[in-house]
N, C-alpha and C positions, 0 to 999 in steps of 0.2 A: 614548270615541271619540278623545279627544287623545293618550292612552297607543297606542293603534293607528298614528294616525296617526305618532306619534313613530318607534316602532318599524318604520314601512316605512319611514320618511326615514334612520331610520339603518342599516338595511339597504339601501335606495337608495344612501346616501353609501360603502357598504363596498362592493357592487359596482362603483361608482365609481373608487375605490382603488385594486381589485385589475385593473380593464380598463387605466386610466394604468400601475402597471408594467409589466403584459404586455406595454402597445405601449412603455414605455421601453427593456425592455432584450431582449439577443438572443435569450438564454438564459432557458426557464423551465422547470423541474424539477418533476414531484410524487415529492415520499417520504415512506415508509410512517412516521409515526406512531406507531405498535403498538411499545411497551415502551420506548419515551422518556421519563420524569418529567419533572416540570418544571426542575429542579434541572439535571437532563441538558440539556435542552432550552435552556435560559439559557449554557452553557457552549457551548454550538454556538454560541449566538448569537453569543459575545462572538469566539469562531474565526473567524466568518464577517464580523464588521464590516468595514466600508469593502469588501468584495468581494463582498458578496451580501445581499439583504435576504430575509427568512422571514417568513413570511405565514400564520397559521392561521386559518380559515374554514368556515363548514358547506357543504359538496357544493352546497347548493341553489345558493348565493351564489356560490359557485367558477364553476358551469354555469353561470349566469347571466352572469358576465364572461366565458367563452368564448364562449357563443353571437352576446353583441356585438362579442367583439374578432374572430371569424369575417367580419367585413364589411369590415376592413383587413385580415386575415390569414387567407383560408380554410384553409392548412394546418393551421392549430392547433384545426379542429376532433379529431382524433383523441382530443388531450388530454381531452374528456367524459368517453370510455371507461373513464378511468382514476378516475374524482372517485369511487370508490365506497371505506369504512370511513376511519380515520381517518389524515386527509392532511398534509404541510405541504408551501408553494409556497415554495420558491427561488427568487426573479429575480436574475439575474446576468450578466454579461461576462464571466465564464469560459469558457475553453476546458472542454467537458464532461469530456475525459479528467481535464483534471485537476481539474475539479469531485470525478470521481469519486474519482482519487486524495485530493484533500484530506479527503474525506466516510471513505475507509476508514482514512488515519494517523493523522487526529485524532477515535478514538473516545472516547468519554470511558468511565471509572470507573463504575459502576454497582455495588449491593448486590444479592445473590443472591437468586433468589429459588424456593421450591421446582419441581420439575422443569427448570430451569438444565440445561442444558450446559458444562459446564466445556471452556475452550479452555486453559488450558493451567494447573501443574501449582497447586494450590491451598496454602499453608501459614500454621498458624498459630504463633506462635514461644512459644517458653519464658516465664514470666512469670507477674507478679498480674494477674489479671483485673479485678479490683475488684468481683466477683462475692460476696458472703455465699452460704455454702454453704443448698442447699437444692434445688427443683426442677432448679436446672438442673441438677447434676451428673450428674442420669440423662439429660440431652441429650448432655451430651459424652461420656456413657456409648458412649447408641447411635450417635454421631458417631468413636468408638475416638479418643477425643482423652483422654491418660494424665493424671490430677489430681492433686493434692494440697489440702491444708485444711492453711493458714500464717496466722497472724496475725488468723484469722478472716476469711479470703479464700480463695477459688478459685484456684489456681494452676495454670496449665499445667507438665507435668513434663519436657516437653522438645519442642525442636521438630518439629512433625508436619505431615506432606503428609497432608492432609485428603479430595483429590482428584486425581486424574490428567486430563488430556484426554482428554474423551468421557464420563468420568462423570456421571450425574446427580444433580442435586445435591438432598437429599432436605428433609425439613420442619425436624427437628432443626436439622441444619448451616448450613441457610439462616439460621434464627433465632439460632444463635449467631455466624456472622461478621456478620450485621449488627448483634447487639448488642455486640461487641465493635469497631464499625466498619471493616470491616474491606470494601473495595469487589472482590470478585475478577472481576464481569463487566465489560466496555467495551461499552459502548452508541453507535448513532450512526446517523443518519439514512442507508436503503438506496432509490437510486432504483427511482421503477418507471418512470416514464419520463420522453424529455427532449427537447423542442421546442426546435431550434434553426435559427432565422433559416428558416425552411417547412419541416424535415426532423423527423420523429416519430423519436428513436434508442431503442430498447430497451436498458438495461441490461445485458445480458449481450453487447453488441457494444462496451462501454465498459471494461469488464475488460480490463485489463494485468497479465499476466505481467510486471514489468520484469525481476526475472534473466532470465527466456527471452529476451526480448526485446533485452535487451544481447547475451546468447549469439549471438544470430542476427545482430548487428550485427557482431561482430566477427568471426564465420566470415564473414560475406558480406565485411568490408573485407580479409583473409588471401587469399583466394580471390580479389578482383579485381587486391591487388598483386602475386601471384602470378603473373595473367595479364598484368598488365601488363610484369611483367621479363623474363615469356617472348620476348613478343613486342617489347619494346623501347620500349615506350609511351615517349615523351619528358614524361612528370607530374611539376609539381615533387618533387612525393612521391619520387618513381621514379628523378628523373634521377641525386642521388645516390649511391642504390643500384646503379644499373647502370654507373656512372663507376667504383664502388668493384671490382665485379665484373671490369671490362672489365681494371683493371688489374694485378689478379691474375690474370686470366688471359694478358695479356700478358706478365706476369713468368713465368709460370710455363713461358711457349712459349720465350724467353730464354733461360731457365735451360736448358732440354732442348734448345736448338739450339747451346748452349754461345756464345752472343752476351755479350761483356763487358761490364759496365757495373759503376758503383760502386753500384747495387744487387743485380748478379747475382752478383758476384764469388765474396763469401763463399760465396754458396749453390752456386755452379760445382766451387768448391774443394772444401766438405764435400762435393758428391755425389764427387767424383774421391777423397777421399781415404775415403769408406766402400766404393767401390768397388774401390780398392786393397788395402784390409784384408780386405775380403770376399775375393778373390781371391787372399792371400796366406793365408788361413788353408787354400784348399782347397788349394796349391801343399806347404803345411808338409811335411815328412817328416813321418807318425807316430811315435808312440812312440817 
């Protein structure tokens, strides 16, 4: 009975924990779990220090601090919905964009593992393996990775793309990049969704294009100084530009109304004398 008893107390004490961050901070995230090691999992940690704390839990105990923390915060019931297969809880003050931002630049290194998707182009380089020749080399057989047998080692004969994006990456190949150590996937915690300060966001509303998204800034800022110099807008931005405009076109009215000034002069001149030339060539006698 004391072993029981222990065991709800510290299940008590973790639900406990986990209601205190929720109400601490603004933001709280689940994501998916599924294909994280621990190894992986520790190196997110150490990314996310001082900016977010991670919380791994069983669903029971998860539900269990939503349903209480629903009494200061009824928005965050939707969050239950979510507590199903394996979770981890982000609390944070981050802006969720850039939660999310942070969560896709800092994927980490991962070892392959059969049926992998390869994201972009895989290679193993030239070299000793450290390998004594033997089974494997019918791996790197069916892996089309070229050998040699030097020094009583396995030696790769030169360097090979193993893989292209989108290939699958098979039993073989799996098993020799990671016994060569060789990390070719990135791994990294994907929201599914994200409570913040009463509002439930879905994931796929968190996704930034940033090249589009620059593109579309700088067409929208082209297009409004555009409008602006049409219509004369007085914008620090603007005035500049329309001061510079104004006075080239005042020079330019100058110049054609033949008005002299120590700026029009030369240009008064050059048009009077291409003008002369022009009209003495068609004046010329021929031949």
């Amino acid at each position: 009975m004391q072993a029981v008893a222990a065991v709800r107390e510290e299940k008590a004490h973790e639900v406990q924990e986990i209601l205190e961050r929720a109400l601490k901070y603004d933001i709280i995230a689940v994501a998916d779990l599924r294909g994280i090691g621990t190894k992986q999992l520790q190196i997110i940690r150490k990314q996310l220090a001082g900016r977010a704390e991670i919380k791994i839990s069983k669903n029971t105990l998860l539900r269990k601090a939503v349903v209480l923390a629903k009494e200061k915060s009824p928005a965050i019931a939707p969050l239950e919905e979510h507590l199903v297969g394996p979770n981890v809880i982000i609390f944070t003050n981050m802006n969720p964009f850039e939660l999310t931002l942070f969560l896709d630049k800092n994927r980490v290194p991962a070892p392959a593992k059969p049926g992998d998707i390869a994201t972009e182009t895989i290679t193993v380089y030239g070299g000793n393996t450290g390998f004594p020749p033997g089974p494997i080399l019918s791996k790197f057989g069916k892996a089309k990775i070229p050998t040699r047998i030097e020094e009583g080692s396995v030696w790769i004969a030169k360097d090979t793309d193993v893989a292209e994006p989108g290939d699958a990456i098979g039993p073989d190949l799996a098993e020799i990049l990671t016994r060569m150590g060789v990390l070719p996937m990135r791994v990294g915690l994907t929201l599914k969704v994200v409570y913040d300060k009463g509002s439930i966001i879905k994931p796929e509303l968190l996704k930034i294009d940033i090249p589009a998204r620059r593109q579309e800034i700088l067409t929208a800022f082209r297009n409004a100084f555009g409008l602006a110099l049409e219509i004369g807008y007085p914008a620090p931005e603007v005035l500049q530009m329309l001061i510079q405009m104004s006075q080239q076109r005042a020079l330019s009215l100058a110049v054609e109304a033949g008005f002299i000034t120590p700026e029009t002069a030369p240009m008064i001149i050059g048009k009077a004398q291409r003008a002369a030339e022009s009209l003495a060539a068609k004046v010329a006698p021929s031949g």
